[in-house]
C-alpha positions as CSV (number, residue, x, y, z in Angstrom):
1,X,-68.9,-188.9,4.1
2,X,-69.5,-186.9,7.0
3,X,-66.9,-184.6,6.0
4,X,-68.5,-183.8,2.6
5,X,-71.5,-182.6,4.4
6,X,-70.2,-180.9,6.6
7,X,-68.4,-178.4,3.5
8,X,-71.9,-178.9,1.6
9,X,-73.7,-177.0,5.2
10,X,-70.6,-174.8,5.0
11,X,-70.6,-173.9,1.5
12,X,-74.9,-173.6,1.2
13,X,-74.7,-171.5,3.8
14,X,-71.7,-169.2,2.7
15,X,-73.9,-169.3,-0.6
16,X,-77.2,-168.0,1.8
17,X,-75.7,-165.3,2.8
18,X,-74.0,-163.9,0.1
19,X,-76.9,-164.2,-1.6
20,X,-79.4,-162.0,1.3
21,X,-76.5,-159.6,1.7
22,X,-76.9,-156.1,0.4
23,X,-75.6,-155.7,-3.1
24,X,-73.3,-152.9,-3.1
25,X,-73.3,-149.7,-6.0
26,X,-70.0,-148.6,-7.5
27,X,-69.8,-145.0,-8.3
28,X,-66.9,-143.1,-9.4
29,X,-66.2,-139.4,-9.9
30,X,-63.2,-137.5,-10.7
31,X,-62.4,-134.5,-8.1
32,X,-64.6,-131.6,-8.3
33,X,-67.5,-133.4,-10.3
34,X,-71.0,-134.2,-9.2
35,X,-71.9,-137.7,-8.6
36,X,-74.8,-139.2,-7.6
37,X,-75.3,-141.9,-5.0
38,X,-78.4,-144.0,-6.2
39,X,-81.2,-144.7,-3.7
40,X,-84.8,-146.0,-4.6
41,X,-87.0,-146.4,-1.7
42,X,-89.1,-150.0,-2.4
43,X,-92.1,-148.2,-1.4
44,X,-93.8,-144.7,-1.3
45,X,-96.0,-144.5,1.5
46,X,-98.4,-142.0,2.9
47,X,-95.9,-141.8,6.0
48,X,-93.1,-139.1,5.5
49,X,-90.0,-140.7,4.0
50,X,-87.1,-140.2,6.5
51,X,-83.9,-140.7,4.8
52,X,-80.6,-141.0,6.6
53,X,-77.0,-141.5,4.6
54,X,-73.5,-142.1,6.7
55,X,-70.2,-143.0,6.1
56,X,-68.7,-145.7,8.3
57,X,-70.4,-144.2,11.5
58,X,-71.0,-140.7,10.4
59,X,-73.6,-139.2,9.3
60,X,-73.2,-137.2,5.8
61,X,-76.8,-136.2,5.4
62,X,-80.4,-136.6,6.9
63,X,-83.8,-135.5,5.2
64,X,-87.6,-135.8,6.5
65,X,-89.4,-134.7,4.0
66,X,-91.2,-131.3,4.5
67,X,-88.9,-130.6,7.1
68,X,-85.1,-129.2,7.5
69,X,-82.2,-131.6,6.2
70,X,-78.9,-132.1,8.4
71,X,-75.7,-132.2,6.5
72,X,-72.7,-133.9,8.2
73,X,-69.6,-132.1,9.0
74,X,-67.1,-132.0,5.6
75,X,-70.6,-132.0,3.5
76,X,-72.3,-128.9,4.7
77,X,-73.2,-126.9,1.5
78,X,-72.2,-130.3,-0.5
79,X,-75.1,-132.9,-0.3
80,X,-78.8,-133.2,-1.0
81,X,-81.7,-135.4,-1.4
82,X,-84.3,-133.6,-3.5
83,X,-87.4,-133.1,-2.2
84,X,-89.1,-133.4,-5.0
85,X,-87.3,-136.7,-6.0
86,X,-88.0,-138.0,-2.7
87,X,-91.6,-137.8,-2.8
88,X,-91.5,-139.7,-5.9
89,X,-88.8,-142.6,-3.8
90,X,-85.6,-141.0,-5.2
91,X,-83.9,-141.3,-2.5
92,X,-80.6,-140.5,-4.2
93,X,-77.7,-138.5,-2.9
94,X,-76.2,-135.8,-4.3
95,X,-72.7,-135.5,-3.7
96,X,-70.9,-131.9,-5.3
97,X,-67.4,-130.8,-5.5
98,X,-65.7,-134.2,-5.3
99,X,-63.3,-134.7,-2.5
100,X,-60.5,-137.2,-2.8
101,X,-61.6,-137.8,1.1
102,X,-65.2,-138.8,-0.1
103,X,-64.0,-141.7,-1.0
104,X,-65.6,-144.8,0.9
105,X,-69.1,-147.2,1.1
106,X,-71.8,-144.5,1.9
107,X,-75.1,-146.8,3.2
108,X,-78.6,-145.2,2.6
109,X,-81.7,-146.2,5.6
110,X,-84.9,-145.2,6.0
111,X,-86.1,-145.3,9.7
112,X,-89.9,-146.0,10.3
113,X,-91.7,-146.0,13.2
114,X,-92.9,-149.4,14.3
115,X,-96.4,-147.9,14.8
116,X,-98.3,-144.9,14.7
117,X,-98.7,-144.3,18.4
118,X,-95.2,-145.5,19.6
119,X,-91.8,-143.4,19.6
120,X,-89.4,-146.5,18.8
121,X,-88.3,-146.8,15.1
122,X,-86.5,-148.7,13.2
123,X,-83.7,-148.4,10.6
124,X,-84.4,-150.3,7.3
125,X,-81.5,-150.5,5.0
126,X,-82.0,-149.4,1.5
127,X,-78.8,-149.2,-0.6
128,X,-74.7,-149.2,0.1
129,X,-72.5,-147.9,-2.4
130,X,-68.6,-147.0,-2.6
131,X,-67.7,-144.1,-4.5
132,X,-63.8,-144.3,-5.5
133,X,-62.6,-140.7,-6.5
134,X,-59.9,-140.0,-9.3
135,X,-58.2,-137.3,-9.3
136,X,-58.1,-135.1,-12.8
137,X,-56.0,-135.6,-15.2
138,X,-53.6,-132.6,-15.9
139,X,-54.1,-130.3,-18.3
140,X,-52.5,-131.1,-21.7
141,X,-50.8,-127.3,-22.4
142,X,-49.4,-126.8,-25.6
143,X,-46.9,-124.4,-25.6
144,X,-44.9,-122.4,-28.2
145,X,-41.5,-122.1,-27.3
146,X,-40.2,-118.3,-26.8
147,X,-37.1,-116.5,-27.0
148,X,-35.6,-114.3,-24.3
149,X,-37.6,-111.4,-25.7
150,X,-40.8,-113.1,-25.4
151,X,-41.3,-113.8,-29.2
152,X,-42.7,-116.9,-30.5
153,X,-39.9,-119.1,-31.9
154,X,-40.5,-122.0,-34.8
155,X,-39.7,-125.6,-33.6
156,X,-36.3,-126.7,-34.0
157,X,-36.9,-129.1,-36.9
158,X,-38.9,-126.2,-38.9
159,X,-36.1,-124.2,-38.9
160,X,-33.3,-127.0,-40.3
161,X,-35.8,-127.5,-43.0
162,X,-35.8,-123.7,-43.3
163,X,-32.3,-123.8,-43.5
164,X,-31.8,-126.8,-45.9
165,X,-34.3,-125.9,-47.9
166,X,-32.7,-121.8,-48.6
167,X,-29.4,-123.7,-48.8
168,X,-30.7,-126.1,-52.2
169,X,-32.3,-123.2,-53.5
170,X,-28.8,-121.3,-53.2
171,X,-27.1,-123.9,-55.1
172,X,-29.4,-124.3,-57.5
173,X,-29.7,-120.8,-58.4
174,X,-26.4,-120.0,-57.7
């Protein structure tokens, strides 16, 4: 009996956490396309929304509104939050010219001052969400086969049927 309850505690609170966890976003993107990493802020204050995005540890971009953005190093020139989406809590990442090395879980924060008057803030999580990256597909070429001087040649089973076909007419008319 005891045993049962003890995997009922385990498995409630297995259940718990999964449960309050973060739910995480998939995106995908093929090299060299333009995805975007969604972000909705739960709340559009009066305060100035400052947004911070990383990688693992790293930072890939950081916005306070009204004020100069910071793009990691690899995504200078690459990312952006749009101020004007921002202000409406779009909070969204945009991600350009698709790197296979991109790929990972990118987690989106907010950090808010604990009060007006005091210097110590704190981060509040907002979204996490893994871009995988595919690379593109090669390009289907169709190409005519050439002779030696560069002129375009009919496919092989074209000319048999040429062939066959000026033979029976030979033989016929023969």
């Amino acid at each position: 009996m005891t045993s049962v309850f003890s995997i009922c505690i385990v498995l409630g609170s297995m259940c718990v956490s999964l449960l309050s966890a973060e739910a995480e976003i998939t995106v995908s993107g093929q090299v060299g396309s333009t995805p975007v990493l969604p972000c909705k802020l739960q709340s559009v204050g009066t305060e100035t929304p400052h947004i911070r995005w990383s990688i693992k540890s790293e930072i890939v971009f950081e916005h306070v509104l009204g004020k100069e953005s910071y793009q990691g190093e690899g995504y200078e020139g690459r990312v952006d939050v749009p101020e004007e989406e921002l202000r409406k809590g779009n909070c969204s990442l945009v991600l350009r010219n698709l790197s296979l090395t991109d790929e990972g879980v990118y987690t989106s924060y907010q950090i808010v001052r604990r009060s007006k008057r005091s210097i110590m803030t704190k981060r509040e999580d907002i979204s996490r969400v893994k871009l995988s990256v595919q690379e593109k597909p090669p390009e289907k070429r169709t190409e005519i086969p050439t002779d030696d001087a560069g002129m375009k040649c009919p496919h092989p089973p074209i000319m048999v049927l040429s062939l066959i076909s000026c033979l029976l007419l030979q033989f016929f008319f023969a």
